[in-house]
Residue, then its C-alpha position, 0 to 999 in steps of 0.5 A: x649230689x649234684x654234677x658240676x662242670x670244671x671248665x672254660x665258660x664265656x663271659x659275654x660282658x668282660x668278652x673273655x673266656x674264665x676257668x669255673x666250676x660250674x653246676x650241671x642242669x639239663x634243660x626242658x630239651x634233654x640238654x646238659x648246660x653247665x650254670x656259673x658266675x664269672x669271678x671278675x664281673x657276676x654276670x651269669x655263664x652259661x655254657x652248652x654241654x650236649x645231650x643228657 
């Protein structure tokens, strides 16, 4: 079962902060990110969570 993520995450287009439930991926660094889509525009949100 894959982790997942329930918080704040940035959206850069709309320029405001949204509630989702994003997928947890660490990437090439050790770094946990957590991976969503904002509900209001699609575009892809991403926000760093810290060391795997």
């Amino acid at each position: 079962m894959a982790e997942t993520f329930e918080g704040e995450h940035f959206c850069v287009k709309c320029r405001e902060k949204r509630t989702v439930t994003g997928e947890v991926v660490v990437n090439a660094k050790g770094t946990r990110m957590s991976k969503a889509k904002c509900p209001v525009c699609g575009t892809n949100l991403n926000r760093i969570l810290g060391k795997a």
